[in-house]
ROKOL-532883 format. One record per residue (C-alpha): x, y, z; residue number from 1; residue in one letter. Coordinates in Angstrom, 3 decimals. Layout:
<pts>
{{X Y Z} NUM "A"}
...
</pts>
This chain:
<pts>
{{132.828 96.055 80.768} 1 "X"}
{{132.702 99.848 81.463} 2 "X"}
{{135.244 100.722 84.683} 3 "X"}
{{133.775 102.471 87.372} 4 "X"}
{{135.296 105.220 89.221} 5 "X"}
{{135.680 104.416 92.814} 6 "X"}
{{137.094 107.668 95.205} 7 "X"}
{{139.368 106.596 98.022} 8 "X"}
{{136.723 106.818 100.669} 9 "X"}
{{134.584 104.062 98.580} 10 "X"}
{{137.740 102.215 97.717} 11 "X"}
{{138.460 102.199 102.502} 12 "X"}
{{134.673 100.888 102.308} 13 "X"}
{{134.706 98.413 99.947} 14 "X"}
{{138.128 97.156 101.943} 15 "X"}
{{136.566 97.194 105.273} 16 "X"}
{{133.273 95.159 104.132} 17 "X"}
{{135.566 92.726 102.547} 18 "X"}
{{137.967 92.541 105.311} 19 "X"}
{{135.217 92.262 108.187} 20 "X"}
{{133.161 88.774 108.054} 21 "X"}
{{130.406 89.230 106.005} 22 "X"}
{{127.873 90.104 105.541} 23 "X"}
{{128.323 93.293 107.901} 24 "X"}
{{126.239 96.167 108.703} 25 "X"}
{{127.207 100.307 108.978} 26 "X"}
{{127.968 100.840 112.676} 27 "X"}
{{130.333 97.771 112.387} 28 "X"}
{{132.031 99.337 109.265} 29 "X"}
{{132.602 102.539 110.716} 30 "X"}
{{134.040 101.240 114.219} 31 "X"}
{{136.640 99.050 111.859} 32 "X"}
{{137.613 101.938 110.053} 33 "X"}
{{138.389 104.187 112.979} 34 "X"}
{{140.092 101.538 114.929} 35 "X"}
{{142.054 100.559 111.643} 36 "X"}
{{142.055 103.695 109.587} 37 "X"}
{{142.506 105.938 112.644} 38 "X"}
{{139.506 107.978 110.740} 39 "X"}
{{137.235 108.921 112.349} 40 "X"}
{{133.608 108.730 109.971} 41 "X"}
{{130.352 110.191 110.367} 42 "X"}
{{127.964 107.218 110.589} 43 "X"}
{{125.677 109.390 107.720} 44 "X"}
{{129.293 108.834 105.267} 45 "X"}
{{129.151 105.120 106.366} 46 "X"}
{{125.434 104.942 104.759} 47 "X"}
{{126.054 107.276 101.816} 48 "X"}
{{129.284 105.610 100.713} 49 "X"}
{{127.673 102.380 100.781} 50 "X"}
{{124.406 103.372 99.060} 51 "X"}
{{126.542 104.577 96.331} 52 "X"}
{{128.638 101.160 95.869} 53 "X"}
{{125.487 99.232 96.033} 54 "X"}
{{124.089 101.607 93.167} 55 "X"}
{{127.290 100.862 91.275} 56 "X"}
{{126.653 97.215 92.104} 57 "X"}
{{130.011 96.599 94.294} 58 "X"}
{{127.926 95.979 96.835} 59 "X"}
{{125.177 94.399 97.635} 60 "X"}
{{122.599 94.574 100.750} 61 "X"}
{{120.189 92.112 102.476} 62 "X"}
{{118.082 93.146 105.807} 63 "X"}
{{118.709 90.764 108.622} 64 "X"}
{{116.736 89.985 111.488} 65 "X"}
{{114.873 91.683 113.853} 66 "X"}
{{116.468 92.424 116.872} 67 "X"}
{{115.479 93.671 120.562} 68 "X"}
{{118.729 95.817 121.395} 69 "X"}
{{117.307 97.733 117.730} 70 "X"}
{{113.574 97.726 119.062} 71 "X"}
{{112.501 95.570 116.404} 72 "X"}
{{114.238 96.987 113.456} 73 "X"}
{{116.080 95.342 110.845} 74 "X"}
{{120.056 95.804 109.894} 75 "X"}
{{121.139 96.261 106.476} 76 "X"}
{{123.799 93.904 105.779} 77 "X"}
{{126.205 94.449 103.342} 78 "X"}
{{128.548 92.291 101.355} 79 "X"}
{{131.083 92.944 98.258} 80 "X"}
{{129.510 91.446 95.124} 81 "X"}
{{132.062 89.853 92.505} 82 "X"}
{{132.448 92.647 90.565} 83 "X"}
{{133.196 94.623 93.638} 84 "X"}
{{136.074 92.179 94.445} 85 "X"}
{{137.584 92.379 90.658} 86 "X"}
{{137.241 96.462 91.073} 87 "X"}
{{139.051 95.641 94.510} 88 "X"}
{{141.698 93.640 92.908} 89 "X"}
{{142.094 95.858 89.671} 90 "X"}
{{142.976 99.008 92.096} 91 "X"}
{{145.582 96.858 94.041} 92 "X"}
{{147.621 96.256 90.506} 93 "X"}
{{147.421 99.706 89.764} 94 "X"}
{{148.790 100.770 93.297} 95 "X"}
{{151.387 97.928 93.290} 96 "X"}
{{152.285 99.290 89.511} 97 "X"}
{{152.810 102.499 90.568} 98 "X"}
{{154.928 101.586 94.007} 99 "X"}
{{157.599 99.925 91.456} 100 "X"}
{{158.035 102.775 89.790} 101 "X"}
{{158.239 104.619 92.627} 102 "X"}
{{160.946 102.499 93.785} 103 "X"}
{{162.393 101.997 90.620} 104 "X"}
{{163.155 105.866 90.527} 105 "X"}
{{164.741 105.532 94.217} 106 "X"}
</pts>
């Protein structure tokens, strides 16, 4: 299977979706990321980083139900698909890989 290139910002995303309870929607996302991040993201990043996962089919999306405190409208929900979670894990051994050497050097 081809590997897909994942930037850091997508990498924080697909961290945050996994690490919240999903499935989870945008505003949620981007409240977890500045309180555990301590970045602060434009909710129109939130969207476009996640459009692009789902594309690359790390993510995937469902629409929830309607609710009154939206006027009606439905949340996207978002969840990490499983190849999402093996890109997830695959990017841990290569940061854990690198650390050793790192500390290997001193």
């Amino acid at each position: 299977m081809k590997r897909l290139h994942v930037g850091e910002f997508e990498e924080l995303m697909l961290l945050s979706v996994r690490a919240l309870a999903p499935p989870v929607y945008a505003v949620a996302i981007q409240r977890f990321i500045a309180r555990t991040a301590g970045r602060d993201v434009a909710l129109g990043a939130v969207y476009a980083a996640l459009g692009r996962l789902e594309e690359k089919g790390l993510l995937r999306s469902t629409l929830g139900e309607a609710t009154a405190e939206r006027g009606g409208k439905r949340k996207r929900l978002f969840a990490v698909t499983p190849a999402g979670m093996q890109t997830l894990m695959d990017l841990r051994r290569v940061r854990t890989r690198l650390w050793q050497l790192i500390e290997e050097r001193g």
